[in-house]
MIDRENTOR-855228 format. One line per 10 residues: their letters; for each residue x, z, y of N, C-alpha, C. Coordinates in steps of 0.02 Angstrom, whole numbers, padded with zeros to 5 digits. Layout:
REM residues N
A = X/Z/Y/X/Z/Y/X/Z/Y ~ ...
REM end
This chain:
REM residues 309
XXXXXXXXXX = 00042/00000/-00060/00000/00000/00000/00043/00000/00062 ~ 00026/-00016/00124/00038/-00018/00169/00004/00045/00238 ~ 00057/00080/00270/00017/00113/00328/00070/00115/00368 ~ 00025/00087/00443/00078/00108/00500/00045/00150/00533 ~ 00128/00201/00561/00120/00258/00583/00126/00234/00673 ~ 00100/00272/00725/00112/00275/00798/00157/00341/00790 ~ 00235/00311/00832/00272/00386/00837/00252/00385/00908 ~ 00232/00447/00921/00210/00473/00991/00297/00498/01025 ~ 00283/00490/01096/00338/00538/01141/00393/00491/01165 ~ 00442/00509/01202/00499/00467/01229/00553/00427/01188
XXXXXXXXXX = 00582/00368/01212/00617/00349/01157/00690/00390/01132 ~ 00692/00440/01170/00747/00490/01160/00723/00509/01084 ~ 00656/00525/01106/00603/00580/01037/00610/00516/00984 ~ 00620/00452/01000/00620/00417/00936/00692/00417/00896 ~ 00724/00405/00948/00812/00395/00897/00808/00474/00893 ~ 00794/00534/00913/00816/00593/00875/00758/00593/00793 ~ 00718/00577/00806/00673/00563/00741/00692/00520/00699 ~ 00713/00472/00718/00743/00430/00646/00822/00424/00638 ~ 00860/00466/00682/00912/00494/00656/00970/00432/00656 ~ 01039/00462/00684/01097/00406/00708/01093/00342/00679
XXXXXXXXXX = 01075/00294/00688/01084/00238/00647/01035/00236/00607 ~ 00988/00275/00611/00918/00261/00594/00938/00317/00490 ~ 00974/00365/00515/00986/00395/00437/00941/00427/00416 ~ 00908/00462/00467/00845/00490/00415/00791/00430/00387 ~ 00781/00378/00428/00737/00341/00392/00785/00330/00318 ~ 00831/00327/00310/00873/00292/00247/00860/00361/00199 ~ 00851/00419/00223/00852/00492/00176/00787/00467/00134 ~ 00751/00457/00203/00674/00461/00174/00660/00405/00113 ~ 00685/00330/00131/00670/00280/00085/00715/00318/00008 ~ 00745/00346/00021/00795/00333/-00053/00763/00414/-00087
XXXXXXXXXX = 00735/00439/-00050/00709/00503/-00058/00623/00492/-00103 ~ 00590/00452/-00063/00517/00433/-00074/00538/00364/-00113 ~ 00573/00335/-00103/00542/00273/-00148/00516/00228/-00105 ~ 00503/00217/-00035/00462/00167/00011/00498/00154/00061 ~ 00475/00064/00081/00506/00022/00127/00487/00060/00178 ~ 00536/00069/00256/00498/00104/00337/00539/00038/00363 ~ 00492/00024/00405/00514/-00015/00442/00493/-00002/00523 ~ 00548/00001/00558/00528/00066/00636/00530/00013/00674 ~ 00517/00001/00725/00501/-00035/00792/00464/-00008/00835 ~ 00514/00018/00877/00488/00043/00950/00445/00106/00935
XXXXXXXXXX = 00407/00086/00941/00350/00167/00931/00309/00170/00881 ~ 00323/00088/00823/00281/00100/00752/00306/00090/00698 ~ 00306/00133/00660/00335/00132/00598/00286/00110/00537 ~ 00287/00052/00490/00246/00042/00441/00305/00064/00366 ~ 00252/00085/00329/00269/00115/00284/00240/00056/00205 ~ 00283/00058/00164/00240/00015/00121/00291/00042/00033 ~ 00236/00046/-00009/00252/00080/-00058/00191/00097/-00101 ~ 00223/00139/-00141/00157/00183/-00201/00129/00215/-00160 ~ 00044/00220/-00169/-00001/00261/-00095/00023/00329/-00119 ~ 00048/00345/-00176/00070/00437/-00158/00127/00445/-00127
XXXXXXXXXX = 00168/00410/-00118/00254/00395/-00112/00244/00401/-00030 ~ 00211/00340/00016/00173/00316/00058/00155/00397/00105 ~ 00087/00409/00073/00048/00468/00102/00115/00516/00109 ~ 00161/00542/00044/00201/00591/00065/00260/00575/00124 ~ 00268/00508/00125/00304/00474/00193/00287/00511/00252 ~ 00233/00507/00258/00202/00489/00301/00177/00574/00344 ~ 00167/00608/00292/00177/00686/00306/00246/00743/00344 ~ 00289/00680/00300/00352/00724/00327/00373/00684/00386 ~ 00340/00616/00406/00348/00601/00480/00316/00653/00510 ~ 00249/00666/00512/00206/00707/00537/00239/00780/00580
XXXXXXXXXX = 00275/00823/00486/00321/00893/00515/00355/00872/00569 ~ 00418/00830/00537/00485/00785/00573/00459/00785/00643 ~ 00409/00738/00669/00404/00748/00736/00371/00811/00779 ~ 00340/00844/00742/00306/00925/00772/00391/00953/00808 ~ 00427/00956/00754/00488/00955/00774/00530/00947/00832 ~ 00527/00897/00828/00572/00827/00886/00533/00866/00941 ~ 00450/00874/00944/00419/00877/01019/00442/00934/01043 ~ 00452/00979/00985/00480/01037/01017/00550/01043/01038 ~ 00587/01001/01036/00655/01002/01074/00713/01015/01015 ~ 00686/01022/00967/00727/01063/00887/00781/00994/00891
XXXXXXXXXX = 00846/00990/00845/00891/00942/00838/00875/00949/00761 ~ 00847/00888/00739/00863/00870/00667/00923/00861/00632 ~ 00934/00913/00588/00987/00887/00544/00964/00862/00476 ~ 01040/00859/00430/00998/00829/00381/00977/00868/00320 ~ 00998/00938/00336/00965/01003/00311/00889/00994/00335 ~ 00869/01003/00357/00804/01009/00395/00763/00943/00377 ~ 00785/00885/00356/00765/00822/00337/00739/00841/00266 ~ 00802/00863/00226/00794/00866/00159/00750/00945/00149 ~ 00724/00994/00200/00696/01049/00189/00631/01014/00193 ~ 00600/00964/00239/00523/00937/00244/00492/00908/00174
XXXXXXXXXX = 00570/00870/00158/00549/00831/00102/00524/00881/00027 ~ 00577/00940/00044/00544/00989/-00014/00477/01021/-00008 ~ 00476/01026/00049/00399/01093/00077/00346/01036/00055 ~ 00360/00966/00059/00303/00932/00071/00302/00901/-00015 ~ 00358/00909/-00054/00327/00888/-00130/00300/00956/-00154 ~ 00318/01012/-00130/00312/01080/-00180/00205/01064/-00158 ~ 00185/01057/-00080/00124/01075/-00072/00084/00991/-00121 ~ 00109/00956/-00113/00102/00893/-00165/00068/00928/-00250 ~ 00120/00978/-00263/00100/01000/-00342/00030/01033/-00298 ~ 00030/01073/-00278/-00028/01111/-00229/-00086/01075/-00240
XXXXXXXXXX = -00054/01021/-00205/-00144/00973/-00197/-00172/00969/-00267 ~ -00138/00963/-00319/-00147/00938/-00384/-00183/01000/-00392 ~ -00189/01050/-00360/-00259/01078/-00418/-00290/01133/-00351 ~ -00286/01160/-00304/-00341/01190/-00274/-00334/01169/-00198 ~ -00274/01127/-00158/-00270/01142/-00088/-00296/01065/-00085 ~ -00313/01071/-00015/-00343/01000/00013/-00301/00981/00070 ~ -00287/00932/00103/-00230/00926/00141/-00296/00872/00174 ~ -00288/00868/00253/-00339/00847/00310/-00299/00818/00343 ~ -00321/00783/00404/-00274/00771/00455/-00270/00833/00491 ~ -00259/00893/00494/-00243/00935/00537/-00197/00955/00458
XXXXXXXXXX = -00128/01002/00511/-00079/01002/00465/-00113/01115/00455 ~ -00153/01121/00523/-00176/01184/00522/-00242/01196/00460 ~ -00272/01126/00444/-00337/01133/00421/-00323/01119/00346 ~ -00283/01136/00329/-00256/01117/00249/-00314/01168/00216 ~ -00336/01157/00147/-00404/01184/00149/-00388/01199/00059 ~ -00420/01265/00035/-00386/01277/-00022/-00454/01308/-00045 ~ -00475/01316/-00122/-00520/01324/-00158/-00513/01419/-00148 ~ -00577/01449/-00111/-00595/01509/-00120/-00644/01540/-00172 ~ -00650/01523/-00239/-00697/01536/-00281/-00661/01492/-00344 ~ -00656/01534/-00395/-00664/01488/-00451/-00708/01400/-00468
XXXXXXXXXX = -00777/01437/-00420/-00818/01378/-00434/-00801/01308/-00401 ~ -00739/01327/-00319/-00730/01269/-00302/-00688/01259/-00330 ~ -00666/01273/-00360/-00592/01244/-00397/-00626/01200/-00436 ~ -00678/01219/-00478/-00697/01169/-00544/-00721/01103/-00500 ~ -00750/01127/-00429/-00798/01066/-00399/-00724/01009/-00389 ~ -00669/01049/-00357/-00615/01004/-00324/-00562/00961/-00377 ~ -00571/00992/-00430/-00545/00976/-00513/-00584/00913/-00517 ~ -00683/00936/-00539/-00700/00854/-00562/-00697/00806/-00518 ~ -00702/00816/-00455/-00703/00763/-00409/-00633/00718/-00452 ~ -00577/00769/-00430/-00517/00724/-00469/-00510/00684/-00516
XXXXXXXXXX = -00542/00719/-00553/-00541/00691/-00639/-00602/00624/-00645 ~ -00669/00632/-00612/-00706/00582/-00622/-00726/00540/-00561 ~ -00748/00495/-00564/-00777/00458/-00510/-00825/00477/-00494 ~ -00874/00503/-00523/-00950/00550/-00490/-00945/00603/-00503 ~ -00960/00636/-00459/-00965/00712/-00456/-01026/00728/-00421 ~ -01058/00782/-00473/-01129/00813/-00441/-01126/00902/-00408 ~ -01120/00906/-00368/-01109/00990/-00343/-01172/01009/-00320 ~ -01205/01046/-00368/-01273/01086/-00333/-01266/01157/-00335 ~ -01291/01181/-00295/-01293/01272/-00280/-01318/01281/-00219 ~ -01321/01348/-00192/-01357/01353/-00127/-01319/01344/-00076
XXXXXXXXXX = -01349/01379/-00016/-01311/01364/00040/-01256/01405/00050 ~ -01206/01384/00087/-01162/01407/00092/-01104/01398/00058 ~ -01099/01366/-00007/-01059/01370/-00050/-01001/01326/-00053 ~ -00982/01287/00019/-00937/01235/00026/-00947/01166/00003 ~ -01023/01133/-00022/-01042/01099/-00046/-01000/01036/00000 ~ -01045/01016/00048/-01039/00974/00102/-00960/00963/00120 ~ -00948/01025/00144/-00860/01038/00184/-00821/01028/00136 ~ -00822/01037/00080/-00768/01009/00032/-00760/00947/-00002 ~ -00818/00925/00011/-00818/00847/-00018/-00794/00796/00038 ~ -00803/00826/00101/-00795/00777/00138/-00709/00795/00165
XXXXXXXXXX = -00687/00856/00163/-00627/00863/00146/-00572/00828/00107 ~ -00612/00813/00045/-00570/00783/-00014/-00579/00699/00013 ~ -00629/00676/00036/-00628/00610/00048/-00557/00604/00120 ~ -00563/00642/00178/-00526/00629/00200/-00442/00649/00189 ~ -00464/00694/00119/-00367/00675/00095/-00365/00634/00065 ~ -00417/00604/00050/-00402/00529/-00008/-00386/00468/00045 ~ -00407/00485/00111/-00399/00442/00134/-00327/00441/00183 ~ -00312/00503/00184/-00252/00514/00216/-00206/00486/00164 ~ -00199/00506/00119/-00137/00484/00065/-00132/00398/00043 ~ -00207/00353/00070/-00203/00285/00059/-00237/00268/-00021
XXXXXXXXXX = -00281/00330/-00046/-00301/00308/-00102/-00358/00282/-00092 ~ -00406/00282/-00036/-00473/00243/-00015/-00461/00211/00068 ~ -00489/00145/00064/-00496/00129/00120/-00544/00154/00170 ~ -00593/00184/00138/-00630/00201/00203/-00673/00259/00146 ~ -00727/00283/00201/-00775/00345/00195/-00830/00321/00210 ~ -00901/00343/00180/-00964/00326/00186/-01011/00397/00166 ~ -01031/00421/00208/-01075/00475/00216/-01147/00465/00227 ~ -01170/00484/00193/-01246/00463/00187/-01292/00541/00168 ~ -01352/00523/00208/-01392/00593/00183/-01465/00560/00195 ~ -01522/00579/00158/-01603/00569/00168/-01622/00595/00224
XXXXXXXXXX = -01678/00551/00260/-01713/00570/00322/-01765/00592/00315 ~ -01761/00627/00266/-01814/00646/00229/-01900/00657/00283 ~ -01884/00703/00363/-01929/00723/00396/-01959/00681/00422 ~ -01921/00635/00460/-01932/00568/00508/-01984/00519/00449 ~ -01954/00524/00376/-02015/00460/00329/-02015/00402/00366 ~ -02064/00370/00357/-02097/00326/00379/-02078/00296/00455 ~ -02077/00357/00489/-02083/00351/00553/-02034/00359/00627 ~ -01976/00344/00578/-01885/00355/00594/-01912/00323/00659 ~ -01941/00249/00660/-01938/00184/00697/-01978/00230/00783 ~ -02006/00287/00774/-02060/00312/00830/-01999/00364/00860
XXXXXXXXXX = -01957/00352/00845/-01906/00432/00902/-01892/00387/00936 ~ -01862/00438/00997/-01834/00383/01043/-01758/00376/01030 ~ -01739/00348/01068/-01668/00324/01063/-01656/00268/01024 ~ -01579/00261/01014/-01589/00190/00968/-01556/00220/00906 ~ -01537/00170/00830/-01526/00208/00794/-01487/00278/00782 ~ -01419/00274/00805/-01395/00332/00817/-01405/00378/00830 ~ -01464/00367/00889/-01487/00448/00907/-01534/00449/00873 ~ -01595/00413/00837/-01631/00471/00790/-01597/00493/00719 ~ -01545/00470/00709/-01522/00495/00634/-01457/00537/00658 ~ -01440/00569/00704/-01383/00619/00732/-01418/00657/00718
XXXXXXXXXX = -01468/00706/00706/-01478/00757/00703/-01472/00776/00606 ~ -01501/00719/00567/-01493/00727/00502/-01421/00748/00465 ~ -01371/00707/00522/-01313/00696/00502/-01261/00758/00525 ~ -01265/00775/00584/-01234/00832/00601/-01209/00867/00550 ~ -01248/00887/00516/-01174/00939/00464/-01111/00900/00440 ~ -01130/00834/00433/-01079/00808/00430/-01032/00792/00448 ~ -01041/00775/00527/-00999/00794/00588/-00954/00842/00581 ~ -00995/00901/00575/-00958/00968/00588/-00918/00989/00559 ~ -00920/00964/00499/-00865/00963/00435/-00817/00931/00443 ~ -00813/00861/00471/-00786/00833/00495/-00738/00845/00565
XXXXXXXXXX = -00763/00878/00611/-00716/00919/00676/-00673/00961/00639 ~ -00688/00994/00589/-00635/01042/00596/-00573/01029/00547 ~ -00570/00959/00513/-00526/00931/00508/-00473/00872/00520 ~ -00513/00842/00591/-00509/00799/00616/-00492/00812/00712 ~ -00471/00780/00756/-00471/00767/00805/-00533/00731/00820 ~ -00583/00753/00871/-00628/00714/00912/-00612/00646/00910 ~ -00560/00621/00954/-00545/00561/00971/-00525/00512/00900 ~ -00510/00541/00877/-00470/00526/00804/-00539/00484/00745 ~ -00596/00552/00740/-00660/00530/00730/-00684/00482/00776 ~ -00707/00463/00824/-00707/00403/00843/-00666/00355/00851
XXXXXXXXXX = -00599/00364/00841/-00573/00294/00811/-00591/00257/00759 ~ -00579/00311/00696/-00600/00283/00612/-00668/00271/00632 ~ -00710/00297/00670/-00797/00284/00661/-00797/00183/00695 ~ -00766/00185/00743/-00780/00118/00785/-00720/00053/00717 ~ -00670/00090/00693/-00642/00053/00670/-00669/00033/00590 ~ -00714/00071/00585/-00771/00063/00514/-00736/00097/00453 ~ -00688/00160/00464/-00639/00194/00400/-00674/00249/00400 ~ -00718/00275/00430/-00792/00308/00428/-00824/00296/00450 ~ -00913/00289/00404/-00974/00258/00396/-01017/00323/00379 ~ -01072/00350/00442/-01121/00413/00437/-01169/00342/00440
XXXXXXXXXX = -01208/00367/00379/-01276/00324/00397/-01341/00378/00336 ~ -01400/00354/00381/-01450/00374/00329/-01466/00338/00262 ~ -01478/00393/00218/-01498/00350/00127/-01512/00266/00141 ~ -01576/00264/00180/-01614/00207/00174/-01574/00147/00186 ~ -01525/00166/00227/-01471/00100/00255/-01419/00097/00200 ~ -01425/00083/00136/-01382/00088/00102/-01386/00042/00045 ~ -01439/00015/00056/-01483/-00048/00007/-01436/-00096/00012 ~ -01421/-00124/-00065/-01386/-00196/-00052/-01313/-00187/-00053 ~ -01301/-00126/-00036/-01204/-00128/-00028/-01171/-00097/-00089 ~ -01104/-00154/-00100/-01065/-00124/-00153/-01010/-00109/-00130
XXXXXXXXXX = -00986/-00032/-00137/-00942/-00013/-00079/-00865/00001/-00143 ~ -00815/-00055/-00124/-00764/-00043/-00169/-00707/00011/-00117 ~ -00657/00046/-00162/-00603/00087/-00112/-00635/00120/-00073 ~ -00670/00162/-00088/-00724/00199/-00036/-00723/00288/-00065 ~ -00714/00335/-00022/-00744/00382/-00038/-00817/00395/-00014 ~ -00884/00408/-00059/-00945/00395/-00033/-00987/00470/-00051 ~ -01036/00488/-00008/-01029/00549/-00005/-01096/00567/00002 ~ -01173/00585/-00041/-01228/00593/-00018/-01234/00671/-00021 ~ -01277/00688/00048/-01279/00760/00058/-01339/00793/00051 ~ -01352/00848/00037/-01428/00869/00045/-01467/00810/-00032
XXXXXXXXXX = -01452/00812/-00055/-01470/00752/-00113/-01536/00758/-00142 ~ -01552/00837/-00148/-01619/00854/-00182/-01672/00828/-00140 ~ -01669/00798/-00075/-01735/00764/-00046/-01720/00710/-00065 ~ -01689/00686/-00092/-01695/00590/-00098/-01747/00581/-00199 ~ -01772/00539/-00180/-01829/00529/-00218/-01777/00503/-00294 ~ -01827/00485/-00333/-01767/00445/-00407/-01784/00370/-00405 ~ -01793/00328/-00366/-01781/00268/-00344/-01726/00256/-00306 ~ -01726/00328/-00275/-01646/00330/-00191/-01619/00349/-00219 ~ -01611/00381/-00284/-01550/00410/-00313/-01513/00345/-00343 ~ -01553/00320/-00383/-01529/00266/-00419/-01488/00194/-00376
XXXXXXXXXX = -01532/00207/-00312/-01500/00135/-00286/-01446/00165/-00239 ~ -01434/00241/-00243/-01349/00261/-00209/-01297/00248/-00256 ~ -01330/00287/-00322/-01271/00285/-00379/-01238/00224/-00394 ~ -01292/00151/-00407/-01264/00116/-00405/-01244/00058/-00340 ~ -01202/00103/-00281/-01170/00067/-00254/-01117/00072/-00274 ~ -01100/00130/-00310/-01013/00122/-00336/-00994/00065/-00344 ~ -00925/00067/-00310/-00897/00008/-00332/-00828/00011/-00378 ~ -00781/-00022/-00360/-00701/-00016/-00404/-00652/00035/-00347 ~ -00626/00068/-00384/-00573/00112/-00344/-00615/00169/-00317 ~ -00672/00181/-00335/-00711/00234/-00261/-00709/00291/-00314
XXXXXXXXXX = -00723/00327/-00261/-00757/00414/-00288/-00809/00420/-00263 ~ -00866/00443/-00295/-00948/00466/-00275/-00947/00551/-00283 ~ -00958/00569/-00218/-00976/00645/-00220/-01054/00635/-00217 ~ -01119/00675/-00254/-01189/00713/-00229/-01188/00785/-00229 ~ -01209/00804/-00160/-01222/00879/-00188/-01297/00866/-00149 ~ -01304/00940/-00169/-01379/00954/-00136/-01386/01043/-00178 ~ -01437/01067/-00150/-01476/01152/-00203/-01552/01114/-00208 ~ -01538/01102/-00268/-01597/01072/-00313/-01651/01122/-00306 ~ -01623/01188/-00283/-01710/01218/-00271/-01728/01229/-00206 ~ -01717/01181/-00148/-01741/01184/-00084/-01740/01099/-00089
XXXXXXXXXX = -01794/01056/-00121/-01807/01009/-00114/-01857/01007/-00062 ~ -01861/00965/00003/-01902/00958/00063/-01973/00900/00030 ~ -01953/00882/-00019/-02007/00818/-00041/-02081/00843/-00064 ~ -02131/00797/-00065/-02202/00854/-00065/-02184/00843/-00150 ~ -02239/00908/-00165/-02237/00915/-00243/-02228/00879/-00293 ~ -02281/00835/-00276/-02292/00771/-00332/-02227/00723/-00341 ~ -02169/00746/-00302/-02131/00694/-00285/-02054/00736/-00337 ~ -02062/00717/-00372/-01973/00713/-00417/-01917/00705/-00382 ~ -01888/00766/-00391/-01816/00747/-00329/-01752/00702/-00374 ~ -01738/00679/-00344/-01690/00609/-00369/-01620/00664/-00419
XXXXXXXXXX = -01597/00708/-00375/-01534/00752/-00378/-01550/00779/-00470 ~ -01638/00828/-00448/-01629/00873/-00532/-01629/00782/-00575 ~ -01658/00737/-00581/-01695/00694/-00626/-01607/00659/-00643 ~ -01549/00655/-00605/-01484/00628/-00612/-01476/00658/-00655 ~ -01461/00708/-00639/-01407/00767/-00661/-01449/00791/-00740 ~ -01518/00786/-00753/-01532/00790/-00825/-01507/00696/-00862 ~ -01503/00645/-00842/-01503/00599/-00852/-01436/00595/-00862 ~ -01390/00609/-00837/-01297/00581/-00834/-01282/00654/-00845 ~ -01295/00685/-00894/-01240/00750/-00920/-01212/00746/-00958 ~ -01215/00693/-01004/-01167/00666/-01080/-01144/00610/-01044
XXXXXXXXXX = -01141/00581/-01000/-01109/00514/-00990/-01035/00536/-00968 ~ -00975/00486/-00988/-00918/00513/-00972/-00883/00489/-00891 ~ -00865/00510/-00890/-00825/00499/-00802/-00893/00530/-00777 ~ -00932/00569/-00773/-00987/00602/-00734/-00963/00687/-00731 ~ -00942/00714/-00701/-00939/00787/-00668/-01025/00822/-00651 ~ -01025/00854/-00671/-01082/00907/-00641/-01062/00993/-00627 ~ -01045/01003/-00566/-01010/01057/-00566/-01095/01105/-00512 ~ -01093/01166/-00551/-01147/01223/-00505/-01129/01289/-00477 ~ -01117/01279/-00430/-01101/01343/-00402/-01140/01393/-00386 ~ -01119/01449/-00374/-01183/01513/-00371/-01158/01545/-00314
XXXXXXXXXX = -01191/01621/-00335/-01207/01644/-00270/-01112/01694/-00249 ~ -01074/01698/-00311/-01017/01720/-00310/-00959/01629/-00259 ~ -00992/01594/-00251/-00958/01551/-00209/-00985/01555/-00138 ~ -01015/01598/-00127/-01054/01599/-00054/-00985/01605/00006 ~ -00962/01559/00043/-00894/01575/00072/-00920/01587/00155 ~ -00994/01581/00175/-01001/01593/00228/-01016/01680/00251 ~ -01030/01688/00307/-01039/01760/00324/-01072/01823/00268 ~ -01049/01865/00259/-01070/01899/00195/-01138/01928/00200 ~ -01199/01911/00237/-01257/01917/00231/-01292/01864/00214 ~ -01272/01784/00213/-01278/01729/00183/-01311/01723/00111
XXXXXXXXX = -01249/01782/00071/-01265/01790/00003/-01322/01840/-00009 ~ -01340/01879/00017/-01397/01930/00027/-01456/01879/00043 ~ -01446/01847/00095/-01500/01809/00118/-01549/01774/00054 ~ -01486/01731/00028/-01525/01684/-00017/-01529/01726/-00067 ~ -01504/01769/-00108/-01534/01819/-00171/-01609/01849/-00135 ~ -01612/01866/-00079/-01684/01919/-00073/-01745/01857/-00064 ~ -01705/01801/-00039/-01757/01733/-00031/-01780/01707/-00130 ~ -01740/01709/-00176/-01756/01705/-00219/-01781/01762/-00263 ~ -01777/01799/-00241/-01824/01859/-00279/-01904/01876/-00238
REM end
């Protein structure tokens, strides 16, 4: 794969970053395994997307560095390259790595571990439990380290409009603003591992896609991490025509708490009718979390036990 990096700061900040004669770039290639090729203020990287992504991290430290006035040696070259394979084994089984180097994000519960495990292991993954339980924030976590490291080209977030029905077309505004309010959690999950500006780059540059269920007809989304939220309102017609957008190379996250379905009675929620349907099928994950994964405020978990009793 291919990724070019923007080195930010003065061109002083560039020759101390890639080092006399350009030696740290030479540490790094013979170190990682990948072509850099630097010009002026962009560096493209091209290689194995894990080789690549870890490139591309220890540019990241490397210049936190540089801005701060630090002198790179080649101690300090070869110390990034270790910190950044040791958290590498890391990722491999509970930490999540974001674009914030602060927002690195690590399994608090046994149960996310199993959720952050099948995602790995299969292409669909089903996470149901109640609220609170990191459902949402961790899936969309894992899509944007899949996408940081170059293993998906883009992200597609999708959730049911369930309230609006029929009658999406009667709010005002134009599309965006009546389906921002559905979508917001998704957002929010999204800020706190992301830069503002950063999110609307990938959003305008199409490497993230928030849209409602219904807009989802017709597309086969290859290299994609794809992501339906709140799942227990989507009917088993909308289940079926998300699942099969999978395409080649993607990962499918659903979560939803199958027992706060918004749909009227008579209506079969898409999420329970999957998840009895694809539990022997292989490459299918079904991971359930409880009320011992509750990671939000510790009356959260009180809340929903006295709501179910």
């Amino acid at each position: 794969m291919e990724l070019t990096l923007t080195i930010e700061g003065t061109s002083d900040q560039r020759m101390a970053l890639y080092g006399p004669a350009e030696k740290n770039l030479r540490t790094l290639r013979d170190a990682l395994g990948v072509r850099i090729y630097a010009r002026d203020s962009a560096v493209k990287l091209v290689g194995d997307s894990e080789a690549v992504g870890k490139a591309a991290l220890v540019f990241e430290r490397l210049q936190e560095r540089v801005h701060k006035g630090e002198h790179l040696s080649e101690a300090d070259v070869a110390d990034t390259l270790a910190e950044v394979a040791v958290e590498a084994g890391d990722e491999a089984r509970s930490t999540i790595l974001t674009y914030r180097k602060s927002a690195a994000i690590k399994a608090k519960s046994p149960g996310q571990e199993a959720y952050i495990q099948s995602v790995r292991d299969n292409d669909l993954t089903f996470c149901l439990g109640p609220a609170g339980t990191g459902k949402t924030y961790l899936a969309v976590a894992i899509a944007l380290s899949l996408l940081r490291a170059g293993k998906i080209k883009r992200i597609v977030l999708a959730r049911p409009a369930v309230e609006a029905g029929e009658k999406l077309g009667f709010l005002p505004g134009d599309l965006q603003a009546k389906v921002n309010p559905y979508l917001r959690p998704l957002f929010d999950a999204m800020h706190d591992m992301m830069d503002y500006e950063q999110i609307k780059r990938f959003m305008v540059g199409d490497l993230i896609e928030v849209i409602p269920l219904a807009f989802m007809r017709g597309r086969t989304l290859n290299h994609a991490a794809i992501i339906l939220d709140e799942a227990q309102n989507a009917t088993v017609p909308q289940m079926l025509m998300f699942l099969t957008r999978l395409g080649h190379n993607s990962k499918m996250i659903v979560t939803g708490d199958d027992s706060q379905s918004d749909l009227e009675k008579a209506v079969r929620s898409g999420l329970s009718d999957a998840v009895q349907r694809l539990q022997r099928v292989s490459g299918v994950g079904i991971v359930r979390l409880g009320h011992a994964d509750i990671v939000r405020h510790r009356l959260v978990t009180d809340i929903v036990q006295a709501y179910e009793k």
